[in-house]
C-alpha positions as CSV (number, residue, x, y, z in Angstrom):
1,X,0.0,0.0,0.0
2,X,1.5,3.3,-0.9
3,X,0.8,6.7,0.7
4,X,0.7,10.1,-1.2
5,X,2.7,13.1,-0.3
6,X,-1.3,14.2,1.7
7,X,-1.5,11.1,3.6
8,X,-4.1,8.9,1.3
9,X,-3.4,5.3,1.2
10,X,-3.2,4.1,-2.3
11,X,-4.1,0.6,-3.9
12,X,-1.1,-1.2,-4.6
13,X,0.2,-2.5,-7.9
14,X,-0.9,-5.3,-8.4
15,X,-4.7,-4.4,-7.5
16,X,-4.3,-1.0,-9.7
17,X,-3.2,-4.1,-12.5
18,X,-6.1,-6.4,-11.9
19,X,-8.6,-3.1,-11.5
20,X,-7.7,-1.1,-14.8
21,X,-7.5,-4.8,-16.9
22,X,-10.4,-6.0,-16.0
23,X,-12.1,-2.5,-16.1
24,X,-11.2,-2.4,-19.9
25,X,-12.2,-6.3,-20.3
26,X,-15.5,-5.2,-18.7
27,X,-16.1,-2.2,-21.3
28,X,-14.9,-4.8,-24.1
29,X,-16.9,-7.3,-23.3
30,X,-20.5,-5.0,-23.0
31,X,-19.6,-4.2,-26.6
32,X,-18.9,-7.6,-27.9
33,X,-22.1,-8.5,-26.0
34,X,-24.3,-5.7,-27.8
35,X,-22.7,-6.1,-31.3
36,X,-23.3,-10.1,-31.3
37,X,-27.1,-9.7,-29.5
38,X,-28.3,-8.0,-32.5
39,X,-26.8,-10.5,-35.6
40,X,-28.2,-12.6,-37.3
41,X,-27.5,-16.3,-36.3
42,X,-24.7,-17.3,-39.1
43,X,-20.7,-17.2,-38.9
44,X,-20.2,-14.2,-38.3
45,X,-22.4,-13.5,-34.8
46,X,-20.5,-17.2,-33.8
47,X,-17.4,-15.5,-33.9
48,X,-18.6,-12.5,-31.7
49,X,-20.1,-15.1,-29.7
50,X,-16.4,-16.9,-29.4
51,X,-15.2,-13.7,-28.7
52,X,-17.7,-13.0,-25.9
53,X,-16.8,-16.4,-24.2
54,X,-13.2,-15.6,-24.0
55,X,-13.5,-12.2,-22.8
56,X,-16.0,-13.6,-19.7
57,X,-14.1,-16.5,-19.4
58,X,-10.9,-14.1,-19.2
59,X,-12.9,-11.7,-16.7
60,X,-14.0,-15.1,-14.5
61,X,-9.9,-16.1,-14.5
62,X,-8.8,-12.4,-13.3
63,X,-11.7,-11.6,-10.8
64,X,-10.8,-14.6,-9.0
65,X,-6.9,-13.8,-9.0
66,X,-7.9,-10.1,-8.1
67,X,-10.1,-11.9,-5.2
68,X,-6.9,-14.0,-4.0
69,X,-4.6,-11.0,-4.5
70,X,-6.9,-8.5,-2.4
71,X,-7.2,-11.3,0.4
72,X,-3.6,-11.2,0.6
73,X,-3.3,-7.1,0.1
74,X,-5.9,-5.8,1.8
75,X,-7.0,-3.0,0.6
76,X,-6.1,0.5,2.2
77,X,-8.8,2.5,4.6
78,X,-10.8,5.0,3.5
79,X,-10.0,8.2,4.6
80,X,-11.7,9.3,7.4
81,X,-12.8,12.2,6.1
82,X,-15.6,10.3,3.8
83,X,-19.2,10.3,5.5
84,X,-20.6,7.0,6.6
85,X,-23.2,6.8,3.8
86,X,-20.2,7.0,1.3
87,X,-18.3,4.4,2.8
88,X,-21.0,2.0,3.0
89,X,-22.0,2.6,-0.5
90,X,-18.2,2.4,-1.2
91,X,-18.6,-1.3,0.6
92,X,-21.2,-2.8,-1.0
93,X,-20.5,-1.1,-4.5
94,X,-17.2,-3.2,-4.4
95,X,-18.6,-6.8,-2.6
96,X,-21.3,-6.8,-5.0
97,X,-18.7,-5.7,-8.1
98,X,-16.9,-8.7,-7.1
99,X,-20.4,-10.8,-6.9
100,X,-20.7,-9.3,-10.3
101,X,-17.4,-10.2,-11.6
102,X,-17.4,-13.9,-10.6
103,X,-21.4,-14.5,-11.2
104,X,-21.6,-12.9,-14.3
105,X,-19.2,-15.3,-15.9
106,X,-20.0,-18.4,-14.1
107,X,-24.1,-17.9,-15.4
108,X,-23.1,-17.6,-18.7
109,X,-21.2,-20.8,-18.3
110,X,-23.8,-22.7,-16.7
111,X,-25.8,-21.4,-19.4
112,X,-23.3,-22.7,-21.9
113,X,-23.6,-26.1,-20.2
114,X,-27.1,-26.7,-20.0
115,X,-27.3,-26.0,-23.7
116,X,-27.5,-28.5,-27.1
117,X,-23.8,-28.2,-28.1
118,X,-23.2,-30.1,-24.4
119,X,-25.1,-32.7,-25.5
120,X,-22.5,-33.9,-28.0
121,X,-19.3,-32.2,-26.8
122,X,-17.5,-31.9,-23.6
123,X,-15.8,-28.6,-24.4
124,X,-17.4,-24.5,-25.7
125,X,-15.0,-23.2,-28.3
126,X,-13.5,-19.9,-27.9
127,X,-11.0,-17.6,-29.9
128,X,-7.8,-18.7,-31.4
129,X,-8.2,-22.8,-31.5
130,X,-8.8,-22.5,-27.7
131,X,-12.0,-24.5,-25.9
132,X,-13.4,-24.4,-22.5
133,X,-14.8,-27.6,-20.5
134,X,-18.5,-27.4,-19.9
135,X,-20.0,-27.8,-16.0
136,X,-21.0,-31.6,-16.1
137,X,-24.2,-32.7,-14.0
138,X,-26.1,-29.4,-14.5
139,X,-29.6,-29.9,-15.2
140,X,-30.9,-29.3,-18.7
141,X,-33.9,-27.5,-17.5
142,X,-32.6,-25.0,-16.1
143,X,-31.0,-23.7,-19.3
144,X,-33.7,-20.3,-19.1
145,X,-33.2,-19.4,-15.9
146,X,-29.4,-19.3,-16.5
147,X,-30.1,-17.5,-19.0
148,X,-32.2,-14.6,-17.1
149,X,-29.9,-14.7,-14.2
150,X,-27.3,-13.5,-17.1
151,X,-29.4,-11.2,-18.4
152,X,-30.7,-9.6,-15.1
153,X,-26.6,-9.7,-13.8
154,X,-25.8,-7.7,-17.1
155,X,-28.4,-4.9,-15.9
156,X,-27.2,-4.8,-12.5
157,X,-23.5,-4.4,-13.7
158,X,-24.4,-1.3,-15.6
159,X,-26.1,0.2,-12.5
160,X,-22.8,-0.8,-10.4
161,X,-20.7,0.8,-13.1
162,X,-22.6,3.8,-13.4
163,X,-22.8,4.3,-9.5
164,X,-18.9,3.6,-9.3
165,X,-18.0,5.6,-12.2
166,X,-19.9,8.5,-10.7
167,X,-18.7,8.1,-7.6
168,X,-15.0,8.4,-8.9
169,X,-15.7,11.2,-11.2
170,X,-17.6,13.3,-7.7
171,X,-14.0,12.4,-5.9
172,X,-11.8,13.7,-8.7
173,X,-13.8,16.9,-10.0
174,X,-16.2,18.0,-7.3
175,X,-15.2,17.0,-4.3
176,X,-11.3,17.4,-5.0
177,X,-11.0,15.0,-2.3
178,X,-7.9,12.9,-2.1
179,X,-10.2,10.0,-2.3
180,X,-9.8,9.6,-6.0
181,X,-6.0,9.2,-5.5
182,X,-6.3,5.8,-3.9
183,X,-6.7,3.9,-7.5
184,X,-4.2,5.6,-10.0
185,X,-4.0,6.6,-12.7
186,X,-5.6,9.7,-10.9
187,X,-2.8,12.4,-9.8
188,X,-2.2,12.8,-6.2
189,X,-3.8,16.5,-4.4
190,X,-3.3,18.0,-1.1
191,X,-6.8,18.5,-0.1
């Protein structure tokens, strides 16, 4: 954890690494998602598809490591100076990121797995020659709801990036609070 020249504990490298990565993965993947959604089924929406597995699938592998690396690293305190509201929206704006992060994936897998290419293969292509293992055991009927837990999880990451975007924006150009400084690449200020 380092400390700016005003006191504020900063994330470390390794989270700043996993946060900015997967942030960008995040954005990649919501456009991926929205550009194959509207094609028409043929080759060219099953290569967006492939490309939308391996981004989540990517996004599954890192949220995990980022879990593991912030058990490790906790992350530093807030500054005092945040109101309590703030930092119990910070709180559950970041456990339920990481909900996000790990469930998003793992329902679109399940989905994957409960669907007709699992009944002949073991394995979900993705980009570059690469293939993923289907969940074995999961039942067939429950291929819908998998479905609209993805779809409802997709919503509730665009409220949760909207609420954490905002948040960081208010920090960095209303508040000018050394809040923002915590998670570079935001400069460091005095006040």
């Amino acid at each position: 954890m380092a400390t700016t020249a005003g006191g504020t504990h900063r994330y470390n490298r390794g989270a700043v690494a996993f946060h900015w990565i997967i942030a960008m993965l995040v954005l990649v993947q919501i456009y991926i998602g929205w550009t194959f959604a509207d094609l028409a089924r043929g080759d060219a929406r099953t290569e967006w598809f492939n490309w939308h597995k391996t981004v989540g699938f990517a996004i599954l592998l890192l949220s995990i490591a980022r879990l593991g690396w912030r058990i490790a690293n906790p992350p530093p305190p807030l500054p005092d100076v945040l109101p309590t509201w703030e930092r119990t929206l910070a709180l559950i704006n970041h456990t339920l990121f990481y909900v996000i992060l790990i469930g998003l994936p793992l329902t679109g897998w399940m989905y994957l797995s409960t669907g007709k290419p699992s009944l002949t293969s073991a394995t979900t292509p993705l980009v570059g020659g690469l293939s993923w293992p289907f969940i074995p055991g999961l039942p067939r009927g429950a291929h819908g709801g998998f479905e609209q837990a993805h779809i409802v999880l997709v919503w509730v990451t665009y409220a949760l990036l909207i609420l954490h975007v905002g948040a960081a924006l208010k920090h960095q150009f209303v508040d000018r609070s050394r809040v923002a400084n915590r998670m570079p690449p935001f400069g460091t200020r005095e006040g």
